[in-house]
N, C-alpha and C positions, 0 to 999 in steps of 0.2 A: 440604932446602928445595925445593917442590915450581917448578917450571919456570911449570907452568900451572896457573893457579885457574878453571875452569867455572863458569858458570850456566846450570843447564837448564830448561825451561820445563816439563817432566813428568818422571815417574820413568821412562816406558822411552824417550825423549827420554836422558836423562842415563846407560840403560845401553847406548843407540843408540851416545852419542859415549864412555863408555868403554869396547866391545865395540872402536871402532876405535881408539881412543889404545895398547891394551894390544896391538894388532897389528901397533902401528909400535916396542914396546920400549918404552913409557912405563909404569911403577909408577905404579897407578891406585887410588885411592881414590872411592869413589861415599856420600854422605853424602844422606839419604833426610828429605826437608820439614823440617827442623831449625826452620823460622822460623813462628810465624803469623803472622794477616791481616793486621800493622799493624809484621811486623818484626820481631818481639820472639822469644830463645830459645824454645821451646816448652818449658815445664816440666812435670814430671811422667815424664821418661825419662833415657836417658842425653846429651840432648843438653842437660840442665838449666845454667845457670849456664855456669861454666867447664870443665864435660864436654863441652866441643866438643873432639873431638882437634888439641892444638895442637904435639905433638913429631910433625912430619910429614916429618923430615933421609930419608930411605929411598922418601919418595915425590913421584915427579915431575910425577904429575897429581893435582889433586882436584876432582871434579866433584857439584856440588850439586844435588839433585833439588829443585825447587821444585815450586810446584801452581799454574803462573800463567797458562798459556795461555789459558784462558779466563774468568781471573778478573776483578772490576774493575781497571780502569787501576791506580788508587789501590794497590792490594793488589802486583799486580806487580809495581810500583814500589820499594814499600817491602819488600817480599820478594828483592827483588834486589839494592836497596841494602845492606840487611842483608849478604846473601851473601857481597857484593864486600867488604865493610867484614872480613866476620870471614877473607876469600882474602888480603887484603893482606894481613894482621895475622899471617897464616904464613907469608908471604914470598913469597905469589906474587907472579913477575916478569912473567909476562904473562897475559892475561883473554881466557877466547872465551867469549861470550854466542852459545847455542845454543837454536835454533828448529827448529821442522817444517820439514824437507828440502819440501813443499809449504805453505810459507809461511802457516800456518794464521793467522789476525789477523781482524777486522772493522777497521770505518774508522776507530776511534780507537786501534784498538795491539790487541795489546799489545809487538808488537817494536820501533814505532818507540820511544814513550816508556820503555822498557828501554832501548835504546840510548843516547838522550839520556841517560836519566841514570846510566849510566855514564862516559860521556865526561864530562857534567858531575865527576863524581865524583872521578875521576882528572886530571881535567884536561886531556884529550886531545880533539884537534879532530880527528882523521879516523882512519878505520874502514874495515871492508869487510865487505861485505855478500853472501855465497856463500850461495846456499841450496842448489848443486846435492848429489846425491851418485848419478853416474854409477851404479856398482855396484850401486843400487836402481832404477835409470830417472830420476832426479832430473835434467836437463840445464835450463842456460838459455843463454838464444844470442841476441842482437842485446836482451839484457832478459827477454825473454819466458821464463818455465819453463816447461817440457815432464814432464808423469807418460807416461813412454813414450814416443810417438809423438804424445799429443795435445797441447796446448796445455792449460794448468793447469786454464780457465776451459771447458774442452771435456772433460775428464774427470770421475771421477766428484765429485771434489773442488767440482764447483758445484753439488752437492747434498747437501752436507756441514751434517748436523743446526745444529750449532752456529756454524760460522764457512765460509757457505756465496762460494766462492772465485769473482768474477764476474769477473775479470780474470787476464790472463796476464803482464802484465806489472808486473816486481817494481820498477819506477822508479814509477809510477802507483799501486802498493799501497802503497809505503811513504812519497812526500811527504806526503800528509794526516796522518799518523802523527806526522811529526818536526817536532822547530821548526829543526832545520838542514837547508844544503840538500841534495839527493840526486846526485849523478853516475853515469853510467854507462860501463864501459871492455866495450870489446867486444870478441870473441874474436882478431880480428889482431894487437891490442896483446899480450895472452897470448901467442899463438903468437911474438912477437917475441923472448920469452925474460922472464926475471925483471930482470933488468939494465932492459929498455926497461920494463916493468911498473913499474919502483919507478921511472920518471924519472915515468913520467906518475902514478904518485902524490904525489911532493912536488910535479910543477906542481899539481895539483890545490890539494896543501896550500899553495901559496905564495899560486894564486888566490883562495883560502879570504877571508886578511886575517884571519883568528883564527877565523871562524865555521865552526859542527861542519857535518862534511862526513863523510855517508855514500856510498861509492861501491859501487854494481854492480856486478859483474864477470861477466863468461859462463865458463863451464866446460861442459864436453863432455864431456871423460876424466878418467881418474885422472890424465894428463901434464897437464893446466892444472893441476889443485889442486895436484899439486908446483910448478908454476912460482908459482901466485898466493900459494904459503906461502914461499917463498922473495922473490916481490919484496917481498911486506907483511911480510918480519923485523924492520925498523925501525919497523913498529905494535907499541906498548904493547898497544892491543886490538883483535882480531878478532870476526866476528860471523858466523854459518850456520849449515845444517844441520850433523848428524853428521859426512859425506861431509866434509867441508873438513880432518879430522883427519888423513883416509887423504893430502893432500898435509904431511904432517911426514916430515922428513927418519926414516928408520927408525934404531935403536938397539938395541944389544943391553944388554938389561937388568943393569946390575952385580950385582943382588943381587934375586931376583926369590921370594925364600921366603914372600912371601904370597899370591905368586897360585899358590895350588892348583888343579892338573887337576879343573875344578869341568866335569861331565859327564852330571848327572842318574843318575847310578848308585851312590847313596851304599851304604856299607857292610853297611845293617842291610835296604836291600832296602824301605823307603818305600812304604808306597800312591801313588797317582801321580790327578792331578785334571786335567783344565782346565775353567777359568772365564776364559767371554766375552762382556766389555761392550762389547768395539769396533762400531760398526756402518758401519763402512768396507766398500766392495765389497769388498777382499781378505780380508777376515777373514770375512766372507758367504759366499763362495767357498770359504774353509777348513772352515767348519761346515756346508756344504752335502756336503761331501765327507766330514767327521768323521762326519756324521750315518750313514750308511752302513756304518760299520766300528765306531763305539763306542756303548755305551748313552748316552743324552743324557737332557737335561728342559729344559723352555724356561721362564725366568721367567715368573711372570703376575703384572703388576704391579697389577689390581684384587684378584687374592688376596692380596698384599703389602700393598697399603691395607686391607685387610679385618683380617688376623691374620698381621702380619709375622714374629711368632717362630716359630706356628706353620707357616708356609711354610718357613722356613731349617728350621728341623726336622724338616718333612717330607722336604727334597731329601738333609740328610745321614742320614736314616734309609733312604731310598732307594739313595746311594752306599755305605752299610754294606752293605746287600741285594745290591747290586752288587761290591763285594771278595769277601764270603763267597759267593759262588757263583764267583769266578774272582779269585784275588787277584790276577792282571796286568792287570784290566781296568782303565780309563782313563774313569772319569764324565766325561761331558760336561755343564755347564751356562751354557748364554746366554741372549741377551734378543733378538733380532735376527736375523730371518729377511728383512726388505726394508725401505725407507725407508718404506712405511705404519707397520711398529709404531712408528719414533720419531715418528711425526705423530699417532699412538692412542695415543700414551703418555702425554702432557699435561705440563703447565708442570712439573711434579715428575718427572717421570718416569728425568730423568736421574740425579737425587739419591737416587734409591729403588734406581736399579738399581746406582748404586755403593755405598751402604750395604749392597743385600743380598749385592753380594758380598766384599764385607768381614768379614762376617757368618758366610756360607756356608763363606769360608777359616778362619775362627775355626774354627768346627764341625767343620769336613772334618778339620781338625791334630788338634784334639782327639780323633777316631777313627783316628791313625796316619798320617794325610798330610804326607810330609814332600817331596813331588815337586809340585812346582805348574806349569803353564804358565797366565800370565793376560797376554789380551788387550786392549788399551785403557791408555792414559793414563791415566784418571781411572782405573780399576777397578781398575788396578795400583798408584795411590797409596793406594788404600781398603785393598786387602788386606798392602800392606806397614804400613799404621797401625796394622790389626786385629793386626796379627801382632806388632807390637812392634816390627819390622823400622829398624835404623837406619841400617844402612851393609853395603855389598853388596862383596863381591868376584868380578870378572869372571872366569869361565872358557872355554871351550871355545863356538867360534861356531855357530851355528845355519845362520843365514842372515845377509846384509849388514844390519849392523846389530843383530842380535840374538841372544842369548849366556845360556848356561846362567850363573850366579852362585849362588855361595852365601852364605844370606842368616841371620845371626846377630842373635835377638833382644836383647832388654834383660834378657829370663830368662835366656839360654844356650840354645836351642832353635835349632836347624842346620839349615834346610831347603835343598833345589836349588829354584831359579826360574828362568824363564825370560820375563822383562817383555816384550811382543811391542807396538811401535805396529801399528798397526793394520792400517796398507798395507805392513806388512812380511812377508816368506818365500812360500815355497812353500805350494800349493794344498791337499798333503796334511801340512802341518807338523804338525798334530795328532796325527796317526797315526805320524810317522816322525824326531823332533826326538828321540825317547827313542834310547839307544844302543842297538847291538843290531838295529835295525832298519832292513831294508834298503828303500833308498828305492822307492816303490810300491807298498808291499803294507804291511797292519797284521799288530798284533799277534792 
């Protein structure tokens, strides 16, 4: 009976937080969009009906890939509730509703009203709200988050296509969001120890009088997230980024035979891709550097409007051309070289580029690709749909936060993946995430 039942708000969001659960000795489970827009099993796969895996006694996390971050309120809502309804129903004992380590949201949620209604849900009035995760740059301190050294709302996150981040401070983000009210505990209380952390969480809860109360907390290092998971053990449910995993007490796994040394270097020797739709600076910065070392193609999304099959056709007859002249080469294809293409991209633009590469991953497998790295939340939900892809097992870390997994369709088709958010790894991750290869130089 699993420990912990997850909700994530994207697919490499959910293998952000099991890349860290499975580092502290938790048996991990990662279960990939099960629900559509209104709730409901998605039928027509293995998550049909009562093919949701429900003999989960071997595993002590499960973590659910949702598609919510950016969806309507409405949809998130019910895609979460769902979640939570089918996490109880296996026994989980406790709930962490997992968000962007940079607090990704507009003014009406979609973190707060996911919170609400999970506390509604359960029945619990108070919560905690960590977005940090030290080990990426993620810090927040008297409220405010910090990506590095800047201030949230000073970094490049305030010109984030989608959910562009005008504030630093996560007390100010997240009251418009909720209907309960928000507190904040600030880093001295933490550094007090967990003992003074959980006194000033039940004053919090007694101040309450019944109503939901989400509190703030600052983290710094990895030593607050162990204190603020040890004072909140008497929370039913937790809420943050990834990062708040890494403070679980560590475990040695009893029985650990399904998480296979999953390492991108499968048996049969796999053609190997990346596809990238993130258009985060660091992922900019990765394809500015891959660009140099690997064959590449840039989507063109008026050629996509124009003859979309024939563009997906043309780029994996291109990466065909690209193996058979070097079968260790590494195709590269993205959409995103600067924040102009997503402003020339136009009102569709998003939904074309994750469709093509959904598409593209389709095509690529079917010419032998069974090595994928895909960048971006949405893109990596697309290509684990195309692929049939319904539940992942976590291997071998990458970088903080992200982990090769091997990923088993609904046919039986075994690929390694490697789900990348977007502002995650190193500059030359592209080139040097494959085994084998020594950090700085390609293949």
């Amino acid at each position: 009976m699993p420990e912990w039942g997850c909700i994530a708000d994207d697919v490499t969001g959910a293998t952000d937080l099991a890349t860290n659960l499975v580092s502290r000795g938790y048996r991990t489970v990662v279960l990939l969009q099960p629900f559509d827009e209104i709730g409901r099993v998605r039928a027509g796969d293995v998550h049909d009906g009562d093919r949701l895996p429900r003999d989960l006694d071997e595993v002590d996390a499960v973590v659910v890939a949702l598609k919510s971050r950016t969806a309507p309120v409405d949809t998130a809502v019910a895609q979460s509730r769902a979640a939570l309804e089918y996490l109880l129903d296996v026994g989980a004992r406790r709930i962490y509703v997992k968000y962007c380590s940079t607090f990704d949201s507009t003014p009406r949620g979609n973190i707060g009203p996911v919170i609400d209604a999970v506390l509604e849900s359960t029945g619990e009035t108070v919560t905690i709200v960590v977005p940090s995760f030290p080990d990426a740059g993620r810090t927040t301190y008297r409220g405010h988050l910090f990506v590095g050294d800047d201030p949230l709302d000073e970094s490049s996150m305030r010109h984030h296509p989608l959910t562009p981040m005008l504030d630093s401070s996560v007390p100010r983000l997240l009251q418009p969001q909720t209907r309960g009210d928000v507190h904040l505990v600030t880093l001295p209380v933490v550094r007090a120890g967990e003992e003074a952390l959980a006194g000033e969480l039940r004053r919090i809860e007694s101040a309450s009088r019944g109503r939901r109360v989400s509190v703030v907390i600052d983290a710094i290092d990895r030593d607050d997230l162990t204190t603020i998971m040890a004072g909140a053990a008497a929370l039913r449910v937790v809420t943050g980024g990834s990062g708040l995993a890494l403070g679980l007490p560590e475990r040695t796994m009893m029985d650990a035979r399904h998480i296979r040394p999953v390492d991108g270097r499968r048996a049969n020797e796999g053609r190997r891709a990346v596809l990238c739709g993130s258009a985060s600076l660091r992922t900019r910065e990765q394809v500015a550097h891959a660009r140099e070392r690997l064959p590449w193609q840039k989507l063109d999304l008026d050629a996509l409007r124009h003859d979309f099959d024939a563009v997906i056709a043309g780029l994996a007859d291109w990466a065909e051309a690209c193996w058979q002249a070097d079968p260790a080469a590494i195709p590269l294809v993205y959409s995103v070289d600067s924040l102009d293409d997503v402003a020339r991209g136009g009102a569709d633009g998003a939904d074309l580029v994750e469709r093509a590469f959904g598409s593209l991953a389709r095509a690529l497998t079917a010419r032998g690709a069974t090595r994928l790295i895909v960048a971006g939340g949405e893109s990596s939900g697309s290509v684990m749909a195309e692929l049939g892809i319904t539940r992942l097992t976590i291997g071998a870390e990458i970088a903080p936060g992200v982990a090769w997994s091997e990923a088993v369709s609904d046919r039986g088709d075994v690929y390694d993946v490697a789900l990348k958010s977007g502002n995650f790894g190193a500059v030359d991750m592209f080139t040097t995430a494959w085994p084998g290869v020594e950090r700085g130089r390609s293949e």
